[in-house]
N, C-alpha and C positions, 0 to 999 in steps of 0.2 A: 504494500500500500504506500502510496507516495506521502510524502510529510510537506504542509501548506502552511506560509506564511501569510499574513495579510496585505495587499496591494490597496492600488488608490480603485475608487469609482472613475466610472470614463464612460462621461453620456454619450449618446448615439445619436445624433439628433434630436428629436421629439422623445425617442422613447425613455423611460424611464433607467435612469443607472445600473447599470453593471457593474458588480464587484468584480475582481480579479484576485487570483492567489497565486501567489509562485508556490509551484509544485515540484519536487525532488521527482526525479524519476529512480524506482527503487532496485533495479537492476544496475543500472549504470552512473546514476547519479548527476544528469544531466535536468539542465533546468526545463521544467514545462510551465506554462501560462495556462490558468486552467479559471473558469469563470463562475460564480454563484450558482449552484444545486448543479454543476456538471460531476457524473459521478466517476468519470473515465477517459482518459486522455492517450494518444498514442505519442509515444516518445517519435522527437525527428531524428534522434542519435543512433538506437539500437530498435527502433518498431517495437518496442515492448508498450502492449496495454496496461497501463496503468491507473488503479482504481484508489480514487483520490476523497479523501476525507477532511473536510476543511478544519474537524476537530484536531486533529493530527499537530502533534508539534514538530518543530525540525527535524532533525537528524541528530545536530550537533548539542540540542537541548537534549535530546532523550538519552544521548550519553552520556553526559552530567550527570543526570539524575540516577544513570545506573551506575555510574560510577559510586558515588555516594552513598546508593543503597549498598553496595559490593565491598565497600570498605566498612558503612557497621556493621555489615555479619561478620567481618574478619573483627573487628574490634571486641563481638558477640564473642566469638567461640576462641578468639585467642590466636596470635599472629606464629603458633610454634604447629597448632591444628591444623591450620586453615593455608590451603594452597591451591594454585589455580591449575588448570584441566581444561583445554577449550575453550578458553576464555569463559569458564564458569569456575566460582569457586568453590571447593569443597570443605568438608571438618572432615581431615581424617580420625576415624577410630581405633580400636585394637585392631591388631595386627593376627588374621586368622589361619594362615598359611606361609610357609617357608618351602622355597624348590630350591632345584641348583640354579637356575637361570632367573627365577621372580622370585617376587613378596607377593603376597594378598592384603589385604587390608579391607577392613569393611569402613563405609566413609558413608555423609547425607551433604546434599545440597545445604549450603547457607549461607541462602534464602528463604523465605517466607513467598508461599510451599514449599518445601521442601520434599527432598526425594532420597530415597536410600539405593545404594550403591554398593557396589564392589570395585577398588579400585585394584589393577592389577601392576605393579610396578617391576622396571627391571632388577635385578640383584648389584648392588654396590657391588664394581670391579666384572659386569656384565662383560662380555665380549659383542662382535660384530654379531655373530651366528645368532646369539641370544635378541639382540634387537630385532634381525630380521624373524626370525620367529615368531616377535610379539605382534610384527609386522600383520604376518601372515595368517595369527590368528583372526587379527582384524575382519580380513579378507575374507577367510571361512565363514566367521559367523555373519559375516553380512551377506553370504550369499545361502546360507542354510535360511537365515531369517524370511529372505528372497524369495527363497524357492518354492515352488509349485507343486512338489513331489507329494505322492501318494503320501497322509500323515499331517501336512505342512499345516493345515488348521489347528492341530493338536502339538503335535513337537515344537512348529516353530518358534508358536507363541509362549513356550517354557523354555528357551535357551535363553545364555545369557547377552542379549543384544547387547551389542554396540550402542553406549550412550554419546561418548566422547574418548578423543586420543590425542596424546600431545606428550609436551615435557614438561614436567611439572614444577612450577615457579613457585617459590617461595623462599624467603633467605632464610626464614630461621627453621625452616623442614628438613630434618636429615635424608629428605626423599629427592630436595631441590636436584634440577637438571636429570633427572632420570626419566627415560620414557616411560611410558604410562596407556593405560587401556583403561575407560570408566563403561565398565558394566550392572546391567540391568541386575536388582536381588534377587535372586530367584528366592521367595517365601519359602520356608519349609523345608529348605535342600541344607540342612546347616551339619552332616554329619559324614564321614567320609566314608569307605568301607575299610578305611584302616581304623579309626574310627571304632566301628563295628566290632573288628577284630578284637580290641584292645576292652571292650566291652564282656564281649563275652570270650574270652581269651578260650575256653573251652569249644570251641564252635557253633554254629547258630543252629536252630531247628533247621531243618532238612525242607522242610515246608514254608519256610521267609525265605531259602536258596531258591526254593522254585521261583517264588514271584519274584526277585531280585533280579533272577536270569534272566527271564522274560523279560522285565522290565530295560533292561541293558538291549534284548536284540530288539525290542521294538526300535528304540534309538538309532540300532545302529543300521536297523533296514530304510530307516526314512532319509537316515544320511548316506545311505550308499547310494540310495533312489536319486539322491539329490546330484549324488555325483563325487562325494566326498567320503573317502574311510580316514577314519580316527588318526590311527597309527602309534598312539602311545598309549593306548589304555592298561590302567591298573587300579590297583586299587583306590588310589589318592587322585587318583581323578575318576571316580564315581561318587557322585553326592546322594543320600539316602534321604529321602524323605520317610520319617519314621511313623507319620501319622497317617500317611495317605498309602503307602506302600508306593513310593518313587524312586525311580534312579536315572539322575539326572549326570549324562559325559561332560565334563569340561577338560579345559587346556588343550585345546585344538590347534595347537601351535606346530604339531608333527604332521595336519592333515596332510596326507595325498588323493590323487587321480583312485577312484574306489575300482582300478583295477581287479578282475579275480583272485590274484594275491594277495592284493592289499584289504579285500573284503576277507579271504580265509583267517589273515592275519589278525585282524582285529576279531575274527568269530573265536582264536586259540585264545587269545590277552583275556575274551570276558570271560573264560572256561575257567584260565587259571585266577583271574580273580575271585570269581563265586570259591571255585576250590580252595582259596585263601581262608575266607570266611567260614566255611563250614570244616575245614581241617580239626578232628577233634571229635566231634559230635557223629553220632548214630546215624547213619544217611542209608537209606534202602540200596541195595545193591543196584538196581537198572539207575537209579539216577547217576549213582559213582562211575558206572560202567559208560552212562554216556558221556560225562566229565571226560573222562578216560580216552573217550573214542573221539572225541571233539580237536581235547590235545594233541593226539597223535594223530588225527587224518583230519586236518582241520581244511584241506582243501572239497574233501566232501560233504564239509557243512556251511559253504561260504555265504549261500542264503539265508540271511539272515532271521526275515520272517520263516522259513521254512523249519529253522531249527528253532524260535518260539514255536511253533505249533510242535513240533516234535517234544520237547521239554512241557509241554503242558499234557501231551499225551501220558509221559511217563508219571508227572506229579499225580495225574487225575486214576491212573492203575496203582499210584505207591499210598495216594492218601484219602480218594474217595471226592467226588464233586467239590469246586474248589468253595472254599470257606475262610471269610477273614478272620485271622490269628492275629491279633494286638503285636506287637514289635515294640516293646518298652527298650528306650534311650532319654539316656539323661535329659530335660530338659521339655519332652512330652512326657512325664509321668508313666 
């Protein structure tokens, strides 16, 4: 929308005055002349229709004012919190993940509304390979988000989008000048299946493996459909939703081309993760057995949906028509 200053009156003859507004044009920032209740102007610089609002203040007013708003929520949350990301600024908070190559960090908008966030940051003394990677993750999820793929109403809209990406300023942030990724919270995904492990260090019921699995290939069918496999799946990059029964991939920074290898490969990584989790625990023979068969001939289960439906056939022969079992983690009671 173009931003309108107020001009002179400029009669026309007999007829009654006409106001005038200089009008910004919002693509290019070229000046339009634009007249009392006209609601749309064509720029003569770039032909862009521009629809004009004689309420509208400047440009250079409305940055002022965001500025000023921008700096007390920095003065709000404290100049050691509060760092900028896309030219928005954030409060970071605790620090929820540690990689070789990033930090996590969970952070909110501040502003008033504000917005809750995951920031992802590189690791102090990052390498080249590591930035391009954070690069690349960008890139995947904004084209999963994209995507059309059988799922994409359901999947897409649970990853974690792409909010903003940059380098993160702030002097007194021990995070300053490091690239950065500000992704969507995903609600409810706050546990990892290491996480999991460490919970029930004995292994899980046999019956949260089933849905877990499933819950992993449906993911990983929509993102082959998409065109993308994982490539680093493990445990630490599956998030549990313990209330809904979820398992949500992140750290897409390995994606490749969802190749037939690249799809077997990621169908071995969630075998051997579920097998992480339930290591320990009473597991019916045909489940183990296909764990087992998964790992070593994982190019004939590269179908992803295909080996969901197969691991529901054996949960529904090992446990009887399926039924929600509670999954108690700290934090859902």
């Amino acid at each position: 929308m173009g931003s309108a200053d107020d001009g002179e009156q400029h009669p026309q003859g007999d007829a009654a005055p006409r106001r005038t507004f200089t009008a910004e044009c919002s693509r290019c920032g070229a000046p339009l002349t634009v007249t009392r209740f006209q609601r749309e102007a064509v720029c003569d610089h770039c032909g862009a229709t521009v629809f004009v609002d004689e309420a509208a203040v400047p440009r250079a007013r409305f940055a002022r004012a965001l500025r000023a708003w921008d700096e007390g929520a920095t003065r709000a949350h404290g100049a050691e919190r509060c760092v900028w990301i896309a030219d928005r600024p954030w409060a970071i908070g605790r620090r929820i993940g540690v990689g070789r190559r990033c930090e996590v960090w969970a952070a909110t908008l501040a502003r008033d509304p504000t917005e809750r966030v995951v920031v992802k940051v590189l690791a102090a003394g990052a390498d080249a390979v590591a930035a391009q990677r954070l690069q690349h993750e960008q890139r995947v999820l904004e084209a999963l988000v994209a995507s059309e793929a059988p799922g994409a109403h359901h999947h897409a809209r649970r990853l974690p989008a792409v909010v903003g990406a940059g380098v993160v300023a702030g002097a007194a942030s021990p995070l300053e000048g490091r690239s950065a990724l500000v992704l969507r919270w995903c609600a409810g995904f706050v546990h990892t299946l290491v996480d999991v492990r460490e919970h029930y260090p004995g292994g899980v019921l046999a019956e949260h493996v089933a849905w877990m699995w499933r819950r992993v290939l449906e993911s990983l069918a929509f993102a082959h459909a998409a065109g993308w496999a994982h490539g680093a799946l493990e445990a630490a990059h599956l998030l549990v939703h313990a209330k809904d029964h979820g398992v949500l991939p992140v750290a897409w920074g390995a994606a490749a081309p969802a190749t037939p290898e690249a799809r077997a490969a990621d169908a071995r990584a969630a075998a051997l993760a579920v097998a992480q989790v339930m290591d320990g625990a009473e597991v019916p023979a045909a489940m183990a057995a296909l764990v087992t068969e998964v790992v070593r001939h994982p190019a004939e289960h590269a179908d992803a949906w295909a080996l969901r439906e197969r691991v529901g056939e054996v949960a529904r022969a090992c446990f009887g028509p399926p039924r929600f079992v509670p999954f108690p983690m700290p934090g859902w009671g």
